[in-house]
C-alpha positions as CSV (number, residue, x, y, z in Angstrom):
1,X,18.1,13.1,-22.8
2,X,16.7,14.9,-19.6
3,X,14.0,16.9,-22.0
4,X,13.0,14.0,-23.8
5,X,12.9,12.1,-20.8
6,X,10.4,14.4,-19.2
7,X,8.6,14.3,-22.2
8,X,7.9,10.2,-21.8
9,X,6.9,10.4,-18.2
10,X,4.6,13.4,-19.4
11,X,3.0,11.0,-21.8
12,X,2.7,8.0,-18.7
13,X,-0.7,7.3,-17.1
14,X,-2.9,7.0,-20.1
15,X,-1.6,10.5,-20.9
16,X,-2.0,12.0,-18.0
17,X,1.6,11.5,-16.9
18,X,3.3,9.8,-13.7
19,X,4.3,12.9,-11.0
20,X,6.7,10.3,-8.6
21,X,7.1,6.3,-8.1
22,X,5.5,5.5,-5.2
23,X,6.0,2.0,-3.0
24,X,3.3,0.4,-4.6
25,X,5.0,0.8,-7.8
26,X,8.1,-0.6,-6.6
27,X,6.6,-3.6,-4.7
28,X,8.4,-6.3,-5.4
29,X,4.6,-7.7,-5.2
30,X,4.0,-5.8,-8.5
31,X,5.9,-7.5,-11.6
32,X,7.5,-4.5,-14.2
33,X,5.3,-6.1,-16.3
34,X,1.9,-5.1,-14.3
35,X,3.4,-1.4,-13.4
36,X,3.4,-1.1,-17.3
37,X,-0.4,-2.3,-17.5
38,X,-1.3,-0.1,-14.3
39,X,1.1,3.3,-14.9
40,X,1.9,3.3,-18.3
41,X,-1.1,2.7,-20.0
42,X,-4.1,3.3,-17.7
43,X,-5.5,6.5,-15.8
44,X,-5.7,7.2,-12.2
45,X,-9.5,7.0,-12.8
46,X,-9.4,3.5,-14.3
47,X,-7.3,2.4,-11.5
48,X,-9.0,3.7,-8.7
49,X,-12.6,1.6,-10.8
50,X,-11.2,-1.4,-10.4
51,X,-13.1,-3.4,-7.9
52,X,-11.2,-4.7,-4.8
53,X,-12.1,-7.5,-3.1
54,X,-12.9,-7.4,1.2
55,X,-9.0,-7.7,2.4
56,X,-7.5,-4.9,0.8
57,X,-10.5,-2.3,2.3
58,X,-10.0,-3.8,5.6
59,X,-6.9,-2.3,6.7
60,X,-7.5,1.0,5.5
61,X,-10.8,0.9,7.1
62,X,-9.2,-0.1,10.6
63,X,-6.3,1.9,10.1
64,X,-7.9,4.9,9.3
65,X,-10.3,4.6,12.1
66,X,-7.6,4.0,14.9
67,X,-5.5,7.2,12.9
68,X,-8.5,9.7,13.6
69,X,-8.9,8.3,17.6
70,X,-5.2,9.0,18.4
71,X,-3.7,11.2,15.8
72,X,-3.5,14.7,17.5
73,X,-2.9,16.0,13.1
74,X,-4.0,13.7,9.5
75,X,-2.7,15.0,7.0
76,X,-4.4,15.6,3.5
77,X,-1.4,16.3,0.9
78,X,0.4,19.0,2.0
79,X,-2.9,20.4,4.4
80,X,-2.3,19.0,8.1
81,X,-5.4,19.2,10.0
82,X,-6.0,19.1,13.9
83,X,-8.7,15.8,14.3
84,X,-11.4,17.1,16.6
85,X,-13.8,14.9,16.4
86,X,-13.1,11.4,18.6
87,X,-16.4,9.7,18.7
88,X,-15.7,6.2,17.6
89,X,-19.2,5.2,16.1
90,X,-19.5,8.0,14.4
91,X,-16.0,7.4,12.9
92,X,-16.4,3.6,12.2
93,X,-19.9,4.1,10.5
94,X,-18.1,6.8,8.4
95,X,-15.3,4.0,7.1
96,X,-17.4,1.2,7.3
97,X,-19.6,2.8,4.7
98,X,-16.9,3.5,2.8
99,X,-15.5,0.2,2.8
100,X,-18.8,-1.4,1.6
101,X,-20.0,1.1,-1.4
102,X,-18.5,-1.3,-3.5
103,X,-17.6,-5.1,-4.0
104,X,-16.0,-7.0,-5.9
105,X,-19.1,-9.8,-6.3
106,X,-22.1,-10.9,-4.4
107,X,-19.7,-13.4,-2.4
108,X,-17.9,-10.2,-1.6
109,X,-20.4,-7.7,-0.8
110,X,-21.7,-10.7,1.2
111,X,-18.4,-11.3,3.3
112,X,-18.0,-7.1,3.9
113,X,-21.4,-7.7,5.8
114,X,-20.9,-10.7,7.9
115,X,-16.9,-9.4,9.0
116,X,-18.0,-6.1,11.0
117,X,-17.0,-7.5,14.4
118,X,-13.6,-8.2,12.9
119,X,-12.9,-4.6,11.8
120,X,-13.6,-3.8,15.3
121,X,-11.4,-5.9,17.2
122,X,-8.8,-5.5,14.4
123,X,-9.4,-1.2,15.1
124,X,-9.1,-1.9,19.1
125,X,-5.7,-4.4,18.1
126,X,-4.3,-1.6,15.9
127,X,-4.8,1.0,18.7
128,X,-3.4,-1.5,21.3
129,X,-0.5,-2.1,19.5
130,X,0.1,2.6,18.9
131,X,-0.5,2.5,22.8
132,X,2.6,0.2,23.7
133,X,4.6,2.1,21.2
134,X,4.2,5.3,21.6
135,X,2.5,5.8,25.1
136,X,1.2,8.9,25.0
137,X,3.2,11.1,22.8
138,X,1.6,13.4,20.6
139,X,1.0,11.7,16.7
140,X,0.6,12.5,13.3
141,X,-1.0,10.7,10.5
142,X,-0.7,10.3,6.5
143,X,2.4,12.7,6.5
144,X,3.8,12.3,2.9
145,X,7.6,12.2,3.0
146,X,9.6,12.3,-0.4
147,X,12.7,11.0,-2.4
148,X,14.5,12.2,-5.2
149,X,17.5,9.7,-5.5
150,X,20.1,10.0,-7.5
151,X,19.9,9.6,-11.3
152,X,15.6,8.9,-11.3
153,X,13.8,11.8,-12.8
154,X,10.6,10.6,-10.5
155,X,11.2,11.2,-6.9
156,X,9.4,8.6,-4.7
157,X,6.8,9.4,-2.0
158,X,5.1,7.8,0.7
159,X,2.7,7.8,3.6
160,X,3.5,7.6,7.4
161,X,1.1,5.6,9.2
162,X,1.7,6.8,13.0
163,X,4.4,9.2,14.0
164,X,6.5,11.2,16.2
165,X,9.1,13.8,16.2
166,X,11.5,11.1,16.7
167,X,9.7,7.5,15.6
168,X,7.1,6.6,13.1
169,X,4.8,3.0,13.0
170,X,4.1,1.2,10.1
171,X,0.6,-0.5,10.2
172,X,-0.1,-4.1,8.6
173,X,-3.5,-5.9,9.5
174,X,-4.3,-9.8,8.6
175,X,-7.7,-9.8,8.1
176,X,-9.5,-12.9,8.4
177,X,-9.8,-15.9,5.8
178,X,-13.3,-16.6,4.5
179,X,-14.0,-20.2,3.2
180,X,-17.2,-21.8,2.1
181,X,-18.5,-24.4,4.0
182,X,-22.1,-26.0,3.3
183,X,-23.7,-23.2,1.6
184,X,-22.2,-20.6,5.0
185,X,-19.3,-18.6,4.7
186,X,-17.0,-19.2,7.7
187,X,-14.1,-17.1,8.9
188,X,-10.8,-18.0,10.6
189,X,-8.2,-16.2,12.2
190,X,-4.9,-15.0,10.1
191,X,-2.0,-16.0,12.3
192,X,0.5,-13.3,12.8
193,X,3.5,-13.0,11.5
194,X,6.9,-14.3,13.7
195,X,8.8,-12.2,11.3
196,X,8.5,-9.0,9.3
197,X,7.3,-9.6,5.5
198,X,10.6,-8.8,3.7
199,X,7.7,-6.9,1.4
200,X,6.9,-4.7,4.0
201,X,10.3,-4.0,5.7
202,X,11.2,-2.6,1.7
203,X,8.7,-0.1,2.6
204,X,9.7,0.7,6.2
205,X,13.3,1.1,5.0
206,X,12.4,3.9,2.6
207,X,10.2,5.4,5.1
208,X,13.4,5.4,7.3
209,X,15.6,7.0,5.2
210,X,13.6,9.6,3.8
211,X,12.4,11.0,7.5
212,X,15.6,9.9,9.9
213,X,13.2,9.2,12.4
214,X,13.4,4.9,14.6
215,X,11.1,2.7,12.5
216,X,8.1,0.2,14.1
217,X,6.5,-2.3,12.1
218,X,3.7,-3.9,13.4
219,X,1.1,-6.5,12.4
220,X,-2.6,-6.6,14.0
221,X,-5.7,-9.2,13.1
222,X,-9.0,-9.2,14.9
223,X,-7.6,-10.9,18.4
224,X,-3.7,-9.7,18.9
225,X,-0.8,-7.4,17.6
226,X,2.7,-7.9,17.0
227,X,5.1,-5.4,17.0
228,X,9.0,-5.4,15.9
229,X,11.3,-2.3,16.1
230,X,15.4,-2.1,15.2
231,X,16.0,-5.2,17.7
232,X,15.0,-7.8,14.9
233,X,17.6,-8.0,12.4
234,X,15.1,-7.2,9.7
235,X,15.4,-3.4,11.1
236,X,18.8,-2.8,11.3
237,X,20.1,-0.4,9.5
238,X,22.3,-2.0,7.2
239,X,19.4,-4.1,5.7
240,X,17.1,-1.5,5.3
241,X,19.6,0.1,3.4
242,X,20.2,-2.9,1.3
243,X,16.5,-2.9,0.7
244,X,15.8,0.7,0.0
245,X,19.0,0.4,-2.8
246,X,17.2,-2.3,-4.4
247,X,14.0,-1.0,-4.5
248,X,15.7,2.3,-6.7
249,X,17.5,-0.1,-8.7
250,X,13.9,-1.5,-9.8
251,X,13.3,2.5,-10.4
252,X,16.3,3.1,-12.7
253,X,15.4,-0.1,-14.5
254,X,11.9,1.1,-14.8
255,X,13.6,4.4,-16.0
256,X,15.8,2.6,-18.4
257,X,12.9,0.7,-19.9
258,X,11.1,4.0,-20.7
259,X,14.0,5.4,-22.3
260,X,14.7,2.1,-24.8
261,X,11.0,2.0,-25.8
262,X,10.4,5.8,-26.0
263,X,7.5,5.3,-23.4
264,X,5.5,2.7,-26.3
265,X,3.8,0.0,-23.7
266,X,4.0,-2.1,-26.8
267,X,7.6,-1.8,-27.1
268,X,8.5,-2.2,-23.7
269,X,6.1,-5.6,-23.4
270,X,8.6,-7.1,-25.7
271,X,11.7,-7.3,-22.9
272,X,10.0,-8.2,-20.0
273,X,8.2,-11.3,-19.3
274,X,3.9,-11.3,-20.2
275,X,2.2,-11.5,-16.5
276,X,1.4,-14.9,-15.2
277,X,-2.8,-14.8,-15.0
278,X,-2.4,-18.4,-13.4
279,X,-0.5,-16.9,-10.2
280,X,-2.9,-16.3,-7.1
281,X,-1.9,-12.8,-6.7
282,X,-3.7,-12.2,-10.8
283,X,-6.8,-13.7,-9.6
284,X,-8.4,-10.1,-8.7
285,X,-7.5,-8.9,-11.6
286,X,-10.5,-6.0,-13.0
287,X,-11.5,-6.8,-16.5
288,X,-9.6,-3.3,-17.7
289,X,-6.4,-5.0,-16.2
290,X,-6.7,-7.9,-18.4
291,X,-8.1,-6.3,-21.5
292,X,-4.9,-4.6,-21.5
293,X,-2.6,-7.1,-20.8
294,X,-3.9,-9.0,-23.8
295,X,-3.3,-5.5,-25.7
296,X,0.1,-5.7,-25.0
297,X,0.8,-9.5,-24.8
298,X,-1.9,-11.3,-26.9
């Protein structure tokens, strides 16, 4: 069972085969259904070409920036590098660049263009919000940490945002809304959270249990930051548990589901429920997504 196992993951990806489950697989954002479309039958190539529209660049762009002023190490894989070089334009213009190589439309493109004041205040938020943490302790960045529970043949991996010897910080941004309004595009402030996303804590949870180390989660938008540790009930340890446990459940289903359909997408579409294009979270769907999904489903 193990062998041919191996054999089905091997085949995963569009051939290329999955190498570990990471959180964004196990979201519970991400339906079984879409990690079928996304890790079962496309590459890491094709998924990487899909086109992304300006919220989920902008806290990557701001988180990365705020990482390379205060990390004293990033690390790239398994390669930790010492960041030398601080200046802040020079980093920003870097990202920023980045961020708008590509867009989703012309709306988009148009929106990455008009929002550059809010990925700055959202940077000096994000870097507000490290400072009352961690003070001035020594950080790293991007450390992977890794997971091989019990009965999965994929470990699962992950990225630490900010961290210490004994703490790490989970970084979420709310970048602004952007509405039409008499041929202008106007932007307003996304409030801040007065709890944790239960999405997000999933991810914090495995984070916690894979390194030992105190867990932060905080949120930042383009005015003010929010931070909650292990005084907020969301944190303590017996929930995180609860949520890391069901996040591996979803694994060993995802596991089990390989095994019945021998790894055939087509198979497996038949036991789990088509994706639901009329939900607002299949809006941004790339055409590759849904070309497939109508493979599958019809």
């Amino acid at each position: 069972m193990k062998k041919q196992l191996e054999e089905i993951i091997q085949s995963l990806s569009g051939g290329e085969g999955l190498k570990h489950f990471s959180f964004s697989q196990l979201s519970r954002n991400r339906s079984i259904a879409m990690h079928i479309v996304d890790y079962w039958c496309r590459t890491e190539k094709q998924r990487r070409a899909d086109k992304k529209k300006y919220k989920l660049g902008y806290g990557s762009l701001s988180g990365n920036v705020a990482q390379k002023l205060v990390g004293k190490y990033i690390f790239h894989g398994a390669e930790r590098k010492e960041i030398k070089d601080r200046d802040y334009n020079t980093i920003f213009d870097h990202e920023y660049k980045l961020y708008t190589k590509e867009s989703f439309d012309d709306r988009d493109k148009q929106i990455k263009e008009q929002i550059k004041d809010k990925l700055h205040g959202t940077t000096q938020q994000i870097l507000s919000a490290v400072k009352n943490i961690f003070g001035d302790d020594e950080l790293k960045c991007e450390r992977y940490v890794d997971m091989l529970p019990e009965d999965l043949a994929l470990g699962v991996t992950g990225r630490l945002d900010f961290e210490t010897d004994l703490s790490f910080a989970e970084c979420k941004t709310k970048p602004p809304t952007a509405k039409d309004y008499r041929g202008d595009i106007k932007f307003y402030t996304q409030k801040l959270p007065s709890d944790p996303d239960p999405v997000n804590i999933t991810q914090v949870a495995f984070y916690k249990i894979a390194s030992g180390k105190t867990p932060f989660l905080f949120y930042a938008n383009e005015n003010d930051f929010i931070i909650f540790d292990d005084s907020h009930p969301a944190l303590w340890d017996d929930h995180l548990e609860y949520c890391y446990n069901e996040m591996i459940e979803k694994a060993k289903t995802i596991q089990r589901l390989l095994i019945l359909s021998n790894g055939d997408p087509k198979v497996a579409a038949q036991y789990v429920e088509k994706p639901d294009l009329n939900h607002w979270m299949m809006k941004d769907l790339s055409a590759d997504q849904l070309k497939t999904i109508k493979q599958l489903w019809g």
